[in-house]
C-alpha atoms as an extended CHARMM CRD file, in Angstrom:
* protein
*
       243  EXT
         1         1  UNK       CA            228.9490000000      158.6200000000      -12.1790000000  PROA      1               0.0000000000
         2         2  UNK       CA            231.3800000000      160.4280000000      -10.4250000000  PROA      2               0.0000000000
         3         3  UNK       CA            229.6980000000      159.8930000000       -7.3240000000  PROA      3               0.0000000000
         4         4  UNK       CA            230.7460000000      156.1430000000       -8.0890000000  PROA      4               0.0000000000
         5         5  UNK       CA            234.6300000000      157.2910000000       -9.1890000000  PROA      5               0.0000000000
         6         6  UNK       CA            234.5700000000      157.9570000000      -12.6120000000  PROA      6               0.0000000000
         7         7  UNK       CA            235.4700000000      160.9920000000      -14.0120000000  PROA      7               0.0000000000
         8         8  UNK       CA            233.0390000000      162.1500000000      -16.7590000000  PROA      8               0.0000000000
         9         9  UNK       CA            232.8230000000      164.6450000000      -20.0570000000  PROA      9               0.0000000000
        10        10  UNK       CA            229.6350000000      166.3960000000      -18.2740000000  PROA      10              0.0000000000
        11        11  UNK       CA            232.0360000000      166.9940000000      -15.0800000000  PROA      11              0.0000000000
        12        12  UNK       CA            234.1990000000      168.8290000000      -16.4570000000  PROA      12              0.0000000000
        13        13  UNK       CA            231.5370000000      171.1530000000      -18.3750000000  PROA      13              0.0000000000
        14        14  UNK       CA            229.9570000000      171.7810000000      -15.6130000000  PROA      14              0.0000000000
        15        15  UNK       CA            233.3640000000      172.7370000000      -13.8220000000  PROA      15              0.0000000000
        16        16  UNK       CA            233.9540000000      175.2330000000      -17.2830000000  PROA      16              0.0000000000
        17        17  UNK       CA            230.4930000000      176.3450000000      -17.5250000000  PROA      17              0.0000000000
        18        18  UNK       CA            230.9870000000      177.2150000000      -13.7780000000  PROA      18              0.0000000000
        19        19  UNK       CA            233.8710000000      179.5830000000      -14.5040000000  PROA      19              0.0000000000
        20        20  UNK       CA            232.5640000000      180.8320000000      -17.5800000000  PROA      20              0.0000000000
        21        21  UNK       CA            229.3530000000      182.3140000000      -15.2510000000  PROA      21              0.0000000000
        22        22  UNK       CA            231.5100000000      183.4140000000      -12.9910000000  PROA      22              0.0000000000
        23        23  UNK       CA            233.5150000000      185.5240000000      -15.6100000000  PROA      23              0.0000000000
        24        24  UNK       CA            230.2440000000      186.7160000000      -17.3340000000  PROA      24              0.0000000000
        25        25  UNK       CA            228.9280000000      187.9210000000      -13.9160000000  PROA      25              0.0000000000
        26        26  UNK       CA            232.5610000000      189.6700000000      -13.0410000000  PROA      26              0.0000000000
        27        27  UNK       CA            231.6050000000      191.3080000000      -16.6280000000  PROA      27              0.0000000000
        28        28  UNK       CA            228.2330000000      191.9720000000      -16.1280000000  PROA      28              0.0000000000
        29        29  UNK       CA            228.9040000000      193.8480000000      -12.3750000000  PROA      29              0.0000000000
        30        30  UNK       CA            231.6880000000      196.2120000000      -14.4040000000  PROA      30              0.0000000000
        31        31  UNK       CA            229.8240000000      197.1880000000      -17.1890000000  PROA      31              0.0000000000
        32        32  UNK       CA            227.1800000000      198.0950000000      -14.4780000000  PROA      32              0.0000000000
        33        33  UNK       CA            229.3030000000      200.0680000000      -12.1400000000  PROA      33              0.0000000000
        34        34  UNK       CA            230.2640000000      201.9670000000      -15.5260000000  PROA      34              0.0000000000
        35        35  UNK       CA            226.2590000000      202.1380000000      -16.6430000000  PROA      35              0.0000000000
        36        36  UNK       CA            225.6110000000      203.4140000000      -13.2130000000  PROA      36              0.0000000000
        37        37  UNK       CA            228.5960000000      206.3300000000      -13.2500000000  PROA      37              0.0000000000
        38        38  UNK       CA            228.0280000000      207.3800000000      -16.1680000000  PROA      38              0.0000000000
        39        39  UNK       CA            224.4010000000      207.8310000000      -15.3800000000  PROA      39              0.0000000000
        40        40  UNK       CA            224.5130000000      209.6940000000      -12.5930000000  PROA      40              0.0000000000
        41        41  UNK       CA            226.8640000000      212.5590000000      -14.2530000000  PROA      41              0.0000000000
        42        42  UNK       CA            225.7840000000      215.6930000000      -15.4450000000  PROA      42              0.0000000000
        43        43  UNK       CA            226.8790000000      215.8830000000      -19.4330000000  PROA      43              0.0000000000
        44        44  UNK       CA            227.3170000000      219.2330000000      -18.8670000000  PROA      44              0.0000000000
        45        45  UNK       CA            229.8830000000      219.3280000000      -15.9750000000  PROA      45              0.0000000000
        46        46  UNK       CA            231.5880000000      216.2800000000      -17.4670000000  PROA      46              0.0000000000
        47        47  UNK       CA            235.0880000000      216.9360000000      -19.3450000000  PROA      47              0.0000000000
        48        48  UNK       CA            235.4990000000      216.4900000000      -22.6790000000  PROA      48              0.0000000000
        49        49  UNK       CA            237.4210000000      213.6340000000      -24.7080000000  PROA      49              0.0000000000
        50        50  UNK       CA            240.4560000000      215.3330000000      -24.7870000000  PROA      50              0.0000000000
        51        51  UNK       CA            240.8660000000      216.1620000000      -21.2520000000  PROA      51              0.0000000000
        52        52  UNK       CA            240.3830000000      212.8950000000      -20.3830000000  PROA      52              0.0000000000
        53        53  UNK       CA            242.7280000000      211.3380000000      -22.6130000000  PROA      53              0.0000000000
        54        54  UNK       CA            245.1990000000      214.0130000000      -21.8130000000  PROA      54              0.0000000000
        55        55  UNK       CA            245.1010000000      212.3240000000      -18.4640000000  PROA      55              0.0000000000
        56        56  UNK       CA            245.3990000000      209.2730000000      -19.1410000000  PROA      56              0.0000000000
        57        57  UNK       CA            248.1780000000      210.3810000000      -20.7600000000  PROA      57              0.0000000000
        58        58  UNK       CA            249.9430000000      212.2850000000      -18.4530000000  PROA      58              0.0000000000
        59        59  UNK       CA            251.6830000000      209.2720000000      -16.4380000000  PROA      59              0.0000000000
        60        60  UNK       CA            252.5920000000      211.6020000000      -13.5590000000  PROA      60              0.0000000000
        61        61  UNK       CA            252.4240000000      208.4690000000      -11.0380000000  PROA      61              0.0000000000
        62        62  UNK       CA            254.1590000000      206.4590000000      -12.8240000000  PROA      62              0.0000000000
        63        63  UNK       CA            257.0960000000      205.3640000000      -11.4110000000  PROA      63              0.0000000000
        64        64  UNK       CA            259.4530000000      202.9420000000      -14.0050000000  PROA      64              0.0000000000
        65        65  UNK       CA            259.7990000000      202.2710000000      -17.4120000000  PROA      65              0.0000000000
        66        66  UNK       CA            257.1510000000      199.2260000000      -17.2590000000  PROA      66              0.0000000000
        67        67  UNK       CA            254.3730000000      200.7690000000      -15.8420000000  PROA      67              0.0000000000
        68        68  UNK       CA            255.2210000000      203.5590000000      -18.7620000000  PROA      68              0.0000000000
        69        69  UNK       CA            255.0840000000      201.1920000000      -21.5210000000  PROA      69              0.0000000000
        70        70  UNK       CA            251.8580000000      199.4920000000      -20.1280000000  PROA      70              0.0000000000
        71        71  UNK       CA            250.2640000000      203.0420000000      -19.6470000000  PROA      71              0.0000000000
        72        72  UNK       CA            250.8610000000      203.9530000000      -23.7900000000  PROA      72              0.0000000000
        73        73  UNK       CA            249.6230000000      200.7660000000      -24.6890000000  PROA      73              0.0000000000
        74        74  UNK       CA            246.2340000000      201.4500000000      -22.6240000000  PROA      74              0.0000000000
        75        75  UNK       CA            246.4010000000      205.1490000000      -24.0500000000  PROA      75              0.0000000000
        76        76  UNK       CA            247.1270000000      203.3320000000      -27.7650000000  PROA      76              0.0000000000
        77        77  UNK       CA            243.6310000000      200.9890000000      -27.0380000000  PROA      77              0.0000000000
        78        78  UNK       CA            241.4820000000      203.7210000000      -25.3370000000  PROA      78              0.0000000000
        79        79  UNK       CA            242.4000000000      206.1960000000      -28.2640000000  PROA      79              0.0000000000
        80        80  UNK       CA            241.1270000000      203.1740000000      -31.0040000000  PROA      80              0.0000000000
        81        81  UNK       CA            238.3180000000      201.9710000000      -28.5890000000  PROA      81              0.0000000000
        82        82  UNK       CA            237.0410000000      206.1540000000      -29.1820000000  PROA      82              0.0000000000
        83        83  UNK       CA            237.8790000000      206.1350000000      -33.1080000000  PROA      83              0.0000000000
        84        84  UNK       CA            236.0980000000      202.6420000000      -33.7340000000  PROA      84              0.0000000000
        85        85  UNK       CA            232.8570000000      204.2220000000      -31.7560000000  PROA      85              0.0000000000
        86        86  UNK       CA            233.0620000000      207.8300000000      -32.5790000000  PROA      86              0.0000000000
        87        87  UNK       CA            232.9700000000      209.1470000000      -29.2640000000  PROA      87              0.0000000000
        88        88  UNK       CA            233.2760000000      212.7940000000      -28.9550000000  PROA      88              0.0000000000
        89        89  UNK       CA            232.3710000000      213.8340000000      -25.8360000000  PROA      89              0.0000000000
        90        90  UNK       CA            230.2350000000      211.6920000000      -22.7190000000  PROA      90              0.0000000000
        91        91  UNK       CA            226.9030000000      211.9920000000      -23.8020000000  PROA      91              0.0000000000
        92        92  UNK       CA            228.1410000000      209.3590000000      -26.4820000000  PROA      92              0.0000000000
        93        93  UNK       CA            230.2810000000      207.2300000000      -24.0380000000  PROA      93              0.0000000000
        94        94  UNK       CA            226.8540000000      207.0880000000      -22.5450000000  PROA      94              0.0000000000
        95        95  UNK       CA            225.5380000000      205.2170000000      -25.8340000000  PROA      95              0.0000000000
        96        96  UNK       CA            228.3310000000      203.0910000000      -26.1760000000  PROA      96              0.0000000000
        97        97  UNK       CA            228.1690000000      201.5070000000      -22.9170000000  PROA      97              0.0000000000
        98        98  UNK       CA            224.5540000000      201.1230000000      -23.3650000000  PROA      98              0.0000000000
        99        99  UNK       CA            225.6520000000      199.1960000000      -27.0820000000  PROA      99              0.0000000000
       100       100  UNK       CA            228.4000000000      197.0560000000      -25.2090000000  PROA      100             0.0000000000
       101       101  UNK       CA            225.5180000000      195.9950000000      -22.6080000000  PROA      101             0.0000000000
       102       102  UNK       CA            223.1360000000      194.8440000000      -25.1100000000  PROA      102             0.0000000000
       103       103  UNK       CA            226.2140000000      192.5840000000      -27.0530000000  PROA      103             0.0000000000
       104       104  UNK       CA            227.1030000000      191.2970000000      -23.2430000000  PROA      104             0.0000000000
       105       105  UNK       CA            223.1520000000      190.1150000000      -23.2480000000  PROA      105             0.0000000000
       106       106  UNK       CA            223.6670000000      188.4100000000      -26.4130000000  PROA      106             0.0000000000
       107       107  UNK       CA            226.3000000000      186.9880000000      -25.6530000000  PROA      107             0.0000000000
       108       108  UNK       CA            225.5530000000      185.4450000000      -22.5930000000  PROA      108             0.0000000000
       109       109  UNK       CA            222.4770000000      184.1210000000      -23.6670000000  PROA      109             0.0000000000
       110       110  UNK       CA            223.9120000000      182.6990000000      -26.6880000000  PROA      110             0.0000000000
       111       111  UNK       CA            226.7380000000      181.1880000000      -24.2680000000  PROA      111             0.0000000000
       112       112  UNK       CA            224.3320000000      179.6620000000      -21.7640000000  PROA      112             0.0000000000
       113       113  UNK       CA            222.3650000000      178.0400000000      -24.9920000000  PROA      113             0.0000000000
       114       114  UNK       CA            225.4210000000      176.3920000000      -26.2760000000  PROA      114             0.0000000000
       115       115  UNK       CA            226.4500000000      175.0670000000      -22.5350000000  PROA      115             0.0000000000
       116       116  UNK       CA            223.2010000000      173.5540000000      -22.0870000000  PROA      116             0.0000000000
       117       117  UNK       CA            223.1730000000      171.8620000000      -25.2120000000  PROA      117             0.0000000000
       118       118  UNK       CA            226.9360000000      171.1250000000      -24.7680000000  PROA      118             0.0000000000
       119       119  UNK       CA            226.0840000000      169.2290000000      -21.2080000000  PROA      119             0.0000000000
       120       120  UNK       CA            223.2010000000      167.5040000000      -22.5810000000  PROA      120             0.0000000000
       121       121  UNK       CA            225.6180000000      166.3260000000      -25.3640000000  PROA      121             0.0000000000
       122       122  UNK       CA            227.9890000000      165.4150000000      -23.2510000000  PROA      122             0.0000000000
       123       123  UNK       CA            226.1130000000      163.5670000000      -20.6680000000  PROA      123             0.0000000000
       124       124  UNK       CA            224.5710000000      161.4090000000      -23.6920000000  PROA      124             0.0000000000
       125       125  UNK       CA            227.9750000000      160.7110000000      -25.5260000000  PROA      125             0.0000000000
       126       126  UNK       CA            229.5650000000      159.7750000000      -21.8970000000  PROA      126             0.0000000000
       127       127  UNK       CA            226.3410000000      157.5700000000      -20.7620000000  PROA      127             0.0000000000
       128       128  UNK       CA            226.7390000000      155.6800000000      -24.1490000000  PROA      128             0.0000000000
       129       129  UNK       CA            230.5720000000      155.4180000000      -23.5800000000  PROA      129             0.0000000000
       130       130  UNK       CA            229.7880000000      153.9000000000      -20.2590000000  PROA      130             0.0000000000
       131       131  UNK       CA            227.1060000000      151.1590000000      -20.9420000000  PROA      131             0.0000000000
       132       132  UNK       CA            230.0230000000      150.1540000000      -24.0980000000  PROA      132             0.0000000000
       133       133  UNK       CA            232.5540000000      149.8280000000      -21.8410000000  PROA      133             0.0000000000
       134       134  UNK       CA            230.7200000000      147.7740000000      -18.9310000000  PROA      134             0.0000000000
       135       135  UNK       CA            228.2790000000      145.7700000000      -21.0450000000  PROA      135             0.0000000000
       136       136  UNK       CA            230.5530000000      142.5240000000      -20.8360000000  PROA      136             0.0000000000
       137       137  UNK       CA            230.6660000000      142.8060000000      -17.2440000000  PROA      137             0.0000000000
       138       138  UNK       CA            226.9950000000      143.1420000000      -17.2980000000  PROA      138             0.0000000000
       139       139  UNK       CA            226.0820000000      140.7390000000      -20.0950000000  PROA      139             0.0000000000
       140       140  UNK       CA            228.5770000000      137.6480000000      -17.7670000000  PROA      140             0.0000000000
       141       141  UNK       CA            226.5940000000      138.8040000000      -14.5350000000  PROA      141             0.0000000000
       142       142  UNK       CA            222.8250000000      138.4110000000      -16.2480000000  PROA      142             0.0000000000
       143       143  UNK       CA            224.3560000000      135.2070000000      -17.4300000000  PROA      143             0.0000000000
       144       144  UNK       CA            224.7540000000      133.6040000000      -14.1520000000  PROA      144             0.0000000000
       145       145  UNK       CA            221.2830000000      132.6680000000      -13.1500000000  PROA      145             0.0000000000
       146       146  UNK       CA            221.5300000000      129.4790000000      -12.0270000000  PROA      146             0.0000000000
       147       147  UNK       CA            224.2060000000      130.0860000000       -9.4820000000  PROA      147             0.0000000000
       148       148  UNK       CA            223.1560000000      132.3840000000       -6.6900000000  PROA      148             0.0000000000
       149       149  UNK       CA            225.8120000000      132.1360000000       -4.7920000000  PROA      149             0.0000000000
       150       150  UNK       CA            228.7160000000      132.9320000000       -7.5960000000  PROA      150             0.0000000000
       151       151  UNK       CA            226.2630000000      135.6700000000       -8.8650000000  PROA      151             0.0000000000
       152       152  UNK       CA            226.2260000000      137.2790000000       -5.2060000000  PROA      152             0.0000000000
       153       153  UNK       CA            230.3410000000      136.8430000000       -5.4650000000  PROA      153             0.0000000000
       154       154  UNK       CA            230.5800000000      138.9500000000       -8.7770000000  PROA      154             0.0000000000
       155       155  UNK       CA            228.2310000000      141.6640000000       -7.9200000000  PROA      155             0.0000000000
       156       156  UNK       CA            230.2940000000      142.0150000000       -5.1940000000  PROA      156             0.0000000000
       157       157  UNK       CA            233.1290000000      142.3050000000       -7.0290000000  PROA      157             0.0000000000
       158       158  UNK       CA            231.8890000000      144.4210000000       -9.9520000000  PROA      158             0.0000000000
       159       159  UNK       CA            229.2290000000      146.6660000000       -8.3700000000  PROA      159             0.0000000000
       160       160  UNK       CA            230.9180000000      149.8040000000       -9.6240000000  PROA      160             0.0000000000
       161       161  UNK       CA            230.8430000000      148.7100000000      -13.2930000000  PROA      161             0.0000000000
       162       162  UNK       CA            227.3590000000      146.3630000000      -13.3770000000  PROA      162             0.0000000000
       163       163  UNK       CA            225.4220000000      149.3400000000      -11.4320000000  PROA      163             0.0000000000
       164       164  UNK       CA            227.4660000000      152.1930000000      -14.0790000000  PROA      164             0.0000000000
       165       165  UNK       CA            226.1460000000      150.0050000000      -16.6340000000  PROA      165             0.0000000000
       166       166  UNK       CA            222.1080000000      149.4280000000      -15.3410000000  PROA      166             0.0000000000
       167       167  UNK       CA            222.5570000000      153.8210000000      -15.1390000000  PROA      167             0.0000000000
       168       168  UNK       CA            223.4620000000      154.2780000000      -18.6880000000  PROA      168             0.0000000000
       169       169  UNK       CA            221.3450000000      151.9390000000      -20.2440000000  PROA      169             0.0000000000
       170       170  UNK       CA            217.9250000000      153.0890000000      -18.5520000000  PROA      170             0.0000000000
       171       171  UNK       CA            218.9540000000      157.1250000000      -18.8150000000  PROA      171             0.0000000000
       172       172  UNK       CA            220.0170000000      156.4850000000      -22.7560000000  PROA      172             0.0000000000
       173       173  UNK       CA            216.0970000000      154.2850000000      -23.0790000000  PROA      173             0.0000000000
       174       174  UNK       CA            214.8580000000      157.2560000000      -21.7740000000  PROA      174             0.0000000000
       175       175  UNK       CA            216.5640000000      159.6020000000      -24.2290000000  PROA      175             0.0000000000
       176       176  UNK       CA            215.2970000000      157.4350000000      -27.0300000000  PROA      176             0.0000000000
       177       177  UNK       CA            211.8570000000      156.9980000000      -25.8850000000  PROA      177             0.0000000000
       178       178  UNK       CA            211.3780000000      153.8050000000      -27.6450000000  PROA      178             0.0000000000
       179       179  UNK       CA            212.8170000000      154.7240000000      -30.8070000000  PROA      179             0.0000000000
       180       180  UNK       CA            215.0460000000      152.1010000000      -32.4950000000  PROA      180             0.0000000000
       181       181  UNK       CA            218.5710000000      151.4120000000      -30.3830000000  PROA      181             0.0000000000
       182       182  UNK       CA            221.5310000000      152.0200000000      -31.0430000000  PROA      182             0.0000000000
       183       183  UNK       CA            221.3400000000      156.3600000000      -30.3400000000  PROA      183             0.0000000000
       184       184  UNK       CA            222.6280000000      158.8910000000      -32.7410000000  PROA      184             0.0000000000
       185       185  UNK       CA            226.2310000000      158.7140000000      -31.4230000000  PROA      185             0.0000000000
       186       186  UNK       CA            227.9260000000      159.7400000000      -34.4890000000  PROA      186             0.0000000000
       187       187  UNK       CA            225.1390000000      162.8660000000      -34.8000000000  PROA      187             0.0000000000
       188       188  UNK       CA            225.8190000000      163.7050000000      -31.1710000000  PROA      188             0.0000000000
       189       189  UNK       CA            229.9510000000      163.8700000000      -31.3980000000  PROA      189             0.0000000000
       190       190  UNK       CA            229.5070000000      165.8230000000      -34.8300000000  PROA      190             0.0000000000
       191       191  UNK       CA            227.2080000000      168.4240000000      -32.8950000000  PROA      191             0.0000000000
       192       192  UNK       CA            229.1300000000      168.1430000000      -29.9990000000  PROA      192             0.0000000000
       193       193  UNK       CA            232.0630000000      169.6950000000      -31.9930000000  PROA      193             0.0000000000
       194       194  UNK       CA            230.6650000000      172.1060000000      -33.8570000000  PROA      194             0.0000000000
       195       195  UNK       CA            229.1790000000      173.7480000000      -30.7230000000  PROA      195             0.0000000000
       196       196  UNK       CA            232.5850000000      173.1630000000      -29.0990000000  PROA      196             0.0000000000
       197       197  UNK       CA            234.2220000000      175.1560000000      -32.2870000000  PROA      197             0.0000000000
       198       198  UNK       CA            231.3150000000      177.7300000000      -31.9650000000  PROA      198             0.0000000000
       199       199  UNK       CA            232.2690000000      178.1800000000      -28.4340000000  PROA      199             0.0000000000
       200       200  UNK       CA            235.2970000000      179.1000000000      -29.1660000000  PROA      200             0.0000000000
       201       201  UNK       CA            234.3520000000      182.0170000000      -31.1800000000  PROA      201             0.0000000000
       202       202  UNK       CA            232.0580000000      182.9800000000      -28.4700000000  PROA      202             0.0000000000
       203       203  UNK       CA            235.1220000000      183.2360000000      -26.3440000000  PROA      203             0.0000000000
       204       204  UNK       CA            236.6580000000      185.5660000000      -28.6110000000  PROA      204             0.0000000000
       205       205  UNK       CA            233.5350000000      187.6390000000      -28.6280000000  PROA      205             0.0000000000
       206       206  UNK       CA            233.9780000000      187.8490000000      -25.0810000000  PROA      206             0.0000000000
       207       207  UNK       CA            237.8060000000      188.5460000000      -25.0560000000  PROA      207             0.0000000000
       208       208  UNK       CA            236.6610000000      191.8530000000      -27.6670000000  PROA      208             0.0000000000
       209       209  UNK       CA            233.9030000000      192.5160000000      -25.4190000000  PROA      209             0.0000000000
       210       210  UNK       CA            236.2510000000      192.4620000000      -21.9770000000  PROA      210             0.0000000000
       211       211  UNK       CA            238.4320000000      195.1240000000      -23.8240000000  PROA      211             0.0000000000
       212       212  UNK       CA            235.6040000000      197.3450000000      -24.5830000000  PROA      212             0.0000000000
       213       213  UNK       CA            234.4530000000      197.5530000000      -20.7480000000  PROA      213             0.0000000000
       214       214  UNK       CA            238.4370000000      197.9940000000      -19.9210000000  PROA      214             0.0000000000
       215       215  UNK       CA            238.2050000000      201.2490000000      -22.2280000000  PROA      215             0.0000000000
       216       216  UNK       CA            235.0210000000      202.4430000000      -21.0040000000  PROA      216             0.0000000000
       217       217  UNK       CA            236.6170000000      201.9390000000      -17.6760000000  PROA      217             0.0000000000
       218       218  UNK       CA            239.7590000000      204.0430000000      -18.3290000000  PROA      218             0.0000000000
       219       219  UNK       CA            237.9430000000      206.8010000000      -19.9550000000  PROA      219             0.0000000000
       220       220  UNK       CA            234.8470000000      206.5310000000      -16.7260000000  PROA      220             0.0000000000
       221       221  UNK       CA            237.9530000000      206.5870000000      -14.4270000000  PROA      221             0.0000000000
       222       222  UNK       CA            240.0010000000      209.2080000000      -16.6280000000  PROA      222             0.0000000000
       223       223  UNK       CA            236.5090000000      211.3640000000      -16.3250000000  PROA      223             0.0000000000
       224       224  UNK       CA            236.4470000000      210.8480000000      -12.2240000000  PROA      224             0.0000000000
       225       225  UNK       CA            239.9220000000      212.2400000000      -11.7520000000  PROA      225             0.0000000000
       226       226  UNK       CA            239.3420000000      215.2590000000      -13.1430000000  PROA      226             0.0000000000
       227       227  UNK       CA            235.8730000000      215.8930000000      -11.6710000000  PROA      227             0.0000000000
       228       228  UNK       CA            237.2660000000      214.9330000000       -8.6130000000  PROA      228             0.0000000000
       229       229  UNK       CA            240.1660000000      217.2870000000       -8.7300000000  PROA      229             0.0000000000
       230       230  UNK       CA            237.9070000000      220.1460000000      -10.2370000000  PROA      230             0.0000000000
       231       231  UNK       CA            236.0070000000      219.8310000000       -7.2950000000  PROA      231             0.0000000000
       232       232  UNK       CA            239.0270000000      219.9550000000       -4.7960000000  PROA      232             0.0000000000
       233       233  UNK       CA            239.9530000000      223.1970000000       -6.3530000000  PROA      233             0.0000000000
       234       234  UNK       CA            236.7360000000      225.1080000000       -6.6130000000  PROA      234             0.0000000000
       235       235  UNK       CA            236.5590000000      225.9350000000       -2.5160000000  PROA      235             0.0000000000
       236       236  UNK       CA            240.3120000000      226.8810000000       -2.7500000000  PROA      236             0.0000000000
       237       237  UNK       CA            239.5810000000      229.1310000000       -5.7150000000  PROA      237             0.0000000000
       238       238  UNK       CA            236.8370000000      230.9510000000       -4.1190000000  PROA      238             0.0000000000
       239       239  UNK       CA            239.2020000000      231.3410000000       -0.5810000000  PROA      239             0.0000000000
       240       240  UNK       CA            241.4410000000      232.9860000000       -2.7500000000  PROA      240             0.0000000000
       241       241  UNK       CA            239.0530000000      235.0750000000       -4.5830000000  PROA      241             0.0000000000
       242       242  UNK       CA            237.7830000000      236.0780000000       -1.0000000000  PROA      242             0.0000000000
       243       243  UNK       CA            241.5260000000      237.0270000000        0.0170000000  PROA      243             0.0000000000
């Protein structure tokens, strides 16, 4: 159909669904990178909750009174993110993440479920739409059978709309597979919107979700300062022990 020039319901799922995935993947990839860290640190060398919220706290970088403000309202959602988990140290940080990866499986299963059904919704609402709209431009054309020539002359001129027509009539046969005509239209729009409203609360499950991984992700990168700097320090340390 749009192919032919006419924008359609299933076009512009497919163009959502396409940058829901993409988001879900973006997600996925971070809450990997985060799995992965994580993993490979010893619990024992890691520093504890408090050291690494006293550096996300101590805005030493930070250079105006925006980046400030933003930096206490991460510290304000890292420090709830830890109270609504009850994480006290990395070991469980470590079970968190592994919690927030099983709820982004969920959730993207349940997602692709309802986008499937959504675009196989959508394609039969907009089929039955489309043989509606064209079927007097169809129904004049089968009626002129006894004049080739003027038959020839308004294909011609109706191709778009006769051909649009001959598509949704044999996909939506198929869909009823010989059951009685008309389809289930009103069934189909009243489950078409309920899955629409229950995407919508998927999307806020994802929103929640995407502010989980950005904690995990301040706390992982609060954690890799201070190894990092730790690590920085311990050959000077020992030079000056030597000297």
């Amino acid at each position: 159909m749009e192919k032919r020039g006419f924008k359609t319901d299933r076009g512009d799922i497919n163009r959502q669904a396409e940058v829901t995935n993409n988001q879900m993947k973006q997600l996925k990839a971070r809450i990997r990178k985060s799995k992965d860290w994580l993993y490979s640190v010893s619990i024992q060398d890691a520093p504890s909750m408090v050291d690494v919220m006293s550096r996300l706290a101590d805005g030493k970088n930070l250079n105006n009174r925006w980046q400030k403000i933003r930096s206490l309202q991460t510290q304000a959602n890292v420090l709830m993110f830890i109270q609504s988990h009850n994480i006290s140290d990395m070991a469980h940080l470590v079970q968190t993440i592994e919690t927030i990866n099983e709820k982004y499986k969920d959730l993207a299963d349940t997602i692709k479920k309802a986008e499937r059904r959504l675009d196989t919704l959508s394609t039969h609402i907009s089929q039955y739409e489309t043989r509606k709209q064209h079927r007097a431009v169809y129904n004049e054309y089968a009626g002129i059978k006894n004049n080739p020539k003027k038959r020839e002359a308004y294909y011609a001129k109706h191709e778009k709309e006769i051909e649009a027509f001959k598509d949704a009539r044999d996909y939506l046969n198929a869909v009823m597979n010989g059951r009685t005509d008309p389809p289930p239209i009103k069934d189909w729009r009243k489950e078409y919107e309920r899955l629409t409203a229950a995407k919508y609360a998927l999307c806020e499950r994802y929103y929640a979700l995407q502010d989980e991984v950005r904690s995990v992700e301040q706390l992982r990168k609060g954690a890799e300062n201070i190894m990092r700097d730790e690590a920085r320090e311990t050959p000077q340390r020992r030079h000056e022990q030597e000297h």
